[in-house]
N, C-alpha and C positions, 0 to 999 in steps of 0.2 A: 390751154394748159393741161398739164397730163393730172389725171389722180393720185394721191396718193400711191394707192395699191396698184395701179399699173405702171406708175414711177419705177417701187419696186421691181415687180416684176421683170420689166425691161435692166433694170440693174443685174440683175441672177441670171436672165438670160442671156446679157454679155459679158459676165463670166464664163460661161461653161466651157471655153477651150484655156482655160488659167485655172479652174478649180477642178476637184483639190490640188495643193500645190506639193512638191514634191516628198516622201517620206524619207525618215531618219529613223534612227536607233537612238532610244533614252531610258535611261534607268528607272525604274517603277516609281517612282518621286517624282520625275520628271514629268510622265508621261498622267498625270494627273488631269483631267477638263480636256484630255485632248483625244482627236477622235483616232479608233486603229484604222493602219492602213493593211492590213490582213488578218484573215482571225486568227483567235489561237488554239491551237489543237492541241489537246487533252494526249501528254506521252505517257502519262500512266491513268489506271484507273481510279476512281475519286467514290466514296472510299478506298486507299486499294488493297482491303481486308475487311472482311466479316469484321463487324464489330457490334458491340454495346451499346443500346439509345439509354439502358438504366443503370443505377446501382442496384444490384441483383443477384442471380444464382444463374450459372449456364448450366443447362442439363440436355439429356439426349430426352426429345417428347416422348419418345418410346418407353420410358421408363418413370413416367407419371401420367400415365392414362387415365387416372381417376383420382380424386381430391384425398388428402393425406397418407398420398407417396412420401418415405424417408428415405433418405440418399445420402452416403458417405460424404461429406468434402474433404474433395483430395485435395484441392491449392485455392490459391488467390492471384486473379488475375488483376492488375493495373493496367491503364493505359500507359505505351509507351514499354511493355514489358513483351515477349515471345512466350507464352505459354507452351509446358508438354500437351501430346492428345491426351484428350477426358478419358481415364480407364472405362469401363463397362458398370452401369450401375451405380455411376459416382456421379457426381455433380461437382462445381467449384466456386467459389466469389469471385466475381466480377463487378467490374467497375463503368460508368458511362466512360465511354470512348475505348475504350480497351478490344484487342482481339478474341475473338469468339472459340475457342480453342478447339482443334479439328475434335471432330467424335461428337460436339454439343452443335445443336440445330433451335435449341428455342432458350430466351432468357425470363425467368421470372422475376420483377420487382421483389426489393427486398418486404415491402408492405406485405407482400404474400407469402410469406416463408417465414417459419417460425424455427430460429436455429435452437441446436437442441444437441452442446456441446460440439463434439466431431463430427454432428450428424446436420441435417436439413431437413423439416419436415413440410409439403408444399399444398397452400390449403387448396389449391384449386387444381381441374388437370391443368398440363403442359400445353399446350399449342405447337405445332412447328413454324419457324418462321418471327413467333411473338417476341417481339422487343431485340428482334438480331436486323441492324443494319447490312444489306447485303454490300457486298463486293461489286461496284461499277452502276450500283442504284443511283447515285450522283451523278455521276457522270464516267462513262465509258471509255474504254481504252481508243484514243485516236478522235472522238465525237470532238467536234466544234464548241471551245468552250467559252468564246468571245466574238460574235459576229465584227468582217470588218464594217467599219463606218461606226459601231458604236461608240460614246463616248466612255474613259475612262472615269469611273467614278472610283470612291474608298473600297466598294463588293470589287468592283472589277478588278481592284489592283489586289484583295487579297485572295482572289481567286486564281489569278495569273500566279500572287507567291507560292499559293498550296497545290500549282502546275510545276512549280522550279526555273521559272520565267524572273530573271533580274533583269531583263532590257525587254519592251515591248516597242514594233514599230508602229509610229506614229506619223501625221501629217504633220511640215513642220507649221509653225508659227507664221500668221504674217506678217512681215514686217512693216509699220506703214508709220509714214512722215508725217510731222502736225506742222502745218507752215502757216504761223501767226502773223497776219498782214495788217500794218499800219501804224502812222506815224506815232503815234499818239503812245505807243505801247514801251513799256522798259519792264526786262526779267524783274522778278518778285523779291530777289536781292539788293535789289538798288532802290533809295526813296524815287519816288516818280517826281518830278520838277512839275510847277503848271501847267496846267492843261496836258499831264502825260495820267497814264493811267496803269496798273500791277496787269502782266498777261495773267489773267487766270483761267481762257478758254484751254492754252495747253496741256495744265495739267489738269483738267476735269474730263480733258477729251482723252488723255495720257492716262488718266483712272479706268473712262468707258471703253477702252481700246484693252486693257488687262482681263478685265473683269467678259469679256467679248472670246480673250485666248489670243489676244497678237499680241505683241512686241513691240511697242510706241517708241518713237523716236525725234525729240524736239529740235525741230532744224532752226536754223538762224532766222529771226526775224525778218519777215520783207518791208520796206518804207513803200510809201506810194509812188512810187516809180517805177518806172521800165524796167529800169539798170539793175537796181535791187532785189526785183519776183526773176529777173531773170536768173541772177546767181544762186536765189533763195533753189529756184526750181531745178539747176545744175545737182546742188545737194542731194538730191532726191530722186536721181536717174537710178533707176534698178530696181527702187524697193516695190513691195508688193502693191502698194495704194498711198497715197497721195492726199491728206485731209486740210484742206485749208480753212481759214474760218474769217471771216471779213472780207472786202472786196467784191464780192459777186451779184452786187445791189446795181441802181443804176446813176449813182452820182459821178461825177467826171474823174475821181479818182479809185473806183473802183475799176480797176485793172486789170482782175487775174483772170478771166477769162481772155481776155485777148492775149495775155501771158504764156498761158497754156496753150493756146492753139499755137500760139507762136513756136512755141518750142515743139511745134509736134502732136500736140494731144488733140483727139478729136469728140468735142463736147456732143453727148447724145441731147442731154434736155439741161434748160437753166431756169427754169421757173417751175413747181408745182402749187399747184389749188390745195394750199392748205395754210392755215395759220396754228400758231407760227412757225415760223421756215418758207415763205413762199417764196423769196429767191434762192433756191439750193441748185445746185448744179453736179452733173454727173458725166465719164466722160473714158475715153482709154489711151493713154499714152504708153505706146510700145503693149506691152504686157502690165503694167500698174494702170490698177483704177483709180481715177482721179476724183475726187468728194470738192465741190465747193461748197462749204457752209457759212450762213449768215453771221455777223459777227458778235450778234446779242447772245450774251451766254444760254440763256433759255431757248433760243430761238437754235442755238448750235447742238445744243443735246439732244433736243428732241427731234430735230430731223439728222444727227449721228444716231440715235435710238431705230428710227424706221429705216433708214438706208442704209447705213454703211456698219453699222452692227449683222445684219442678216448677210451681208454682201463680205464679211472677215467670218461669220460663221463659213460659210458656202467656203471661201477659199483656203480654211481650216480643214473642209472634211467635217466639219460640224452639223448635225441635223436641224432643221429650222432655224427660227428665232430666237431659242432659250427662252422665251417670254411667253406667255398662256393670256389667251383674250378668252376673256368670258362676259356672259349678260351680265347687267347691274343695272342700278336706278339710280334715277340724280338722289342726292340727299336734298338739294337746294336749288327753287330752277334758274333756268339759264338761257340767256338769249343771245343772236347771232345774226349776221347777214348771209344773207343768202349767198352761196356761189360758191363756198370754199369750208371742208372741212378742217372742224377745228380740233385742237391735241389740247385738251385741259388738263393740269397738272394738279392734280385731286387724290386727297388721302381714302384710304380702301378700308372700311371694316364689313364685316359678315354680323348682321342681324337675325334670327331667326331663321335661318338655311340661305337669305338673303344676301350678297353681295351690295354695299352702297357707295357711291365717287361722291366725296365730295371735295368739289374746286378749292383751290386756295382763293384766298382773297384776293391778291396779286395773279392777276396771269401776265401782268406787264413782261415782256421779253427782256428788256431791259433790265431787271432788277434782280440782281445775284443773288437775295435772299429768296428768293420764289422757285429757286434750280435746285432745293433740298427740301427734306420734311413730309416728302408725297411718294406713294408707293402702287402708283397707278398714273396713266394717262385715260380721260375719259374722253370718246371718240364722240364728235358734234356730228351727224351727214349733214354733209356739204346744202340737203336741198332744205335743213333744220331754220327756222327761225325763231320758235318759242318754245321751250322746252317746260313744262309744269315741274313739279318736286314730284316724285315717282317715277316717272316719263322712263322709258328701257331705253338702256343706252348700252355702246360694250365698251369694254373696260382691258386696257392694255395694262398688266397686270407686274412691272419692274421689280414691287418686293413682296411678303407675306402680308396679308393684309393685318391691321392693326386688332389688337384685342376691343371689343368692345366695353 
């Protein structure tokens, strides 16, 4: 069985003739978590005028060379205003953000200036240069002011606004299918009859699939049958990836692996050394990558967490895993079998510069109360069998960690 991390791996490495997937044009809204598909260059200069860092006085330095220079003020400048040039020997108010009025080269805070009616008297020399924003110090006429591949954040897009940029192109979304397999299941609208049960791998997979930057799309349920994964899988020709969840175990009606080859898809690996998720399955149909996940809700999130999260960043144009692994220590120890690492599902605070995981009570797969409330996975190695309290362990890192 393959590891984890080279599970991975081999996932991103057959992508690479599908990722990224093709670019669009979207509105500065739109184009928010998503990564560009070419940078964006700077058409005018940033600042693109001398301006103001203070409220103050512009004056020409030449003409306060030594502490208690007095100076006419001719005007007041605002931002947002075109100032005349500074006469000779004048000075004027100015404001932060405002242009720096040709003739003046240095600004003095108003803390330093002691006005003194129509005059200005300025208790220190001038400086050239002091407290004046230049012209293109920001960012320069044509310079690169958005690498491509970066993501779009809140800076990024008011950055692009204060370029005159309302559409930026981006990599699109991917689109990917959630195909819910098994008898037992009925939509979240309907009471479930005996022995049926509410889907709710869809739309937690339908959250993780958002929150990732694709575009979830909930296909018709498949039954255990032929007939049924066969039409369920019809649904699903085109789109970018293919996430199923139940079936890929090895009871006589788990089916969707011979499903999917059937149709065409050719599975790379269906088991990895890891709890829980050890029957997950990965695979390429046409150009969609195809995700089988186990169908314990716990068991479906955390190997959609490790594989097919990094595998829609990638086919986004998205850098990494969006998730930060860092050291930590058990808060409480922890034991394991040998052979297979484990995904604990452990809430995260920072103690003393320290990072600590600690498990939930439940790690049961099974039980949908244990798939919330934890803002960290703590990672067992596979060769782990006793772990103490303290013991360094790392820590897959899903939300902020909790206040202490």
């Amino acid at each position: 069985m393959l590891e984890p991390d080279a599970a991975r791996a081999r996932i991103l490495a057959a992508l690479e003739d599908v990722a990224p997937l093709p670019p669009e044009r979207v509105s500065l809204a739109e184009a928010l978590g998503r990564a560009l598909a070419e940078p964006v260059l700077a058409p005018r200069a940033l600042p693109p005028f001398d301006s103001s860092q203070m409220d103050g006085y512009a004056l020409r330095a030449a003409d306060a060379r030594a502490p208690g220079a007095r100076l006419r003020v001719a005007f007041e400048v605002y931002a947002g205003s075109v100032p005349p040039p500074l006469p000779e020997g004048a000075c004027c108010r100015i404001f932060t953000g405002a242009p720096v009025p040709a003739g003046a080269d240095a600004v003095e805070m108003q803390e330093e200036v002691a006005r003194q009616g129509a005059f200005a008297r300025f208790r220190r020399a001038a400086e050239p240069g002091r407290f004046v924003r230049p012209a293109g110090s920001d960012l320069a006429l044509g310079a690169v002011a958005l690498e491509a591949g970066a993501a779009v954040d809140a800076g990024a897009t008011g950055l692009a606004a204060a370029l005159g940029r309302t559409e930026l192109a981006v990599y699109r979304r991917p689109r990917v299918g959630l195909l819910a397999t098994g008898d037992e299941l009925v939509p979240v609208d309907r009471p479930p009859a005996a022995g049926q049960i509410l889907d709710s791998n869809s739309h937690a997979l339908a959250a993780a699939c958002r929150e990732a930057g694709a575009v979830p799309l909930l296909l018709p349920f498949a039954r255990d049958e032929r007939g049924s994964l066969r039409r369920a899988l019809a649904a699903a020709r085109g789109l970018d990836a293919l996430v199923s969840t139940g079936g890929v175990s090895v009871g006589e009606k788990d089916l969707v692996k011979e499903a999917v080859e059937a149709a065409g898809a050719r599975l790379d690996f269906w088991k990895v050394a890891m709890k829980p998720g050890k029957p997950v399955a990965f695979g390429r149909w046409g150009r969609t990558a195809v995700f089988g996940l186990p169908g314990n809700p716990a068991s479906a999130l955390v190997t959609f967490e490790l594989f097919v999260r990094p595998a829609l960043r990638r086919l986004a144009g998205l850098p990494g895993t969006g998730r930060v692994r860092l050291p930590a220590r058990l808060a409480e120890p922890a034991s394991k079998p040998a052979g297979l690492t484990h995904f604990l599902r452990a809430r995260a605070t920072v103690r003393a510069g320290q990072l600590w995981v600690e498990p939930l009570r439940s790690q049961a797969s099974g039980h949908l109360t244990s798939v919330t409330g934890f803002e960290a996975l703590a990672v067992l190695p596979s060769a782990a069998t006793r772990l103490r309290r303290g013991a360094a362990v790392e820590a897959i890192l899903l939300a902020p960690p909790r206040e202490p």
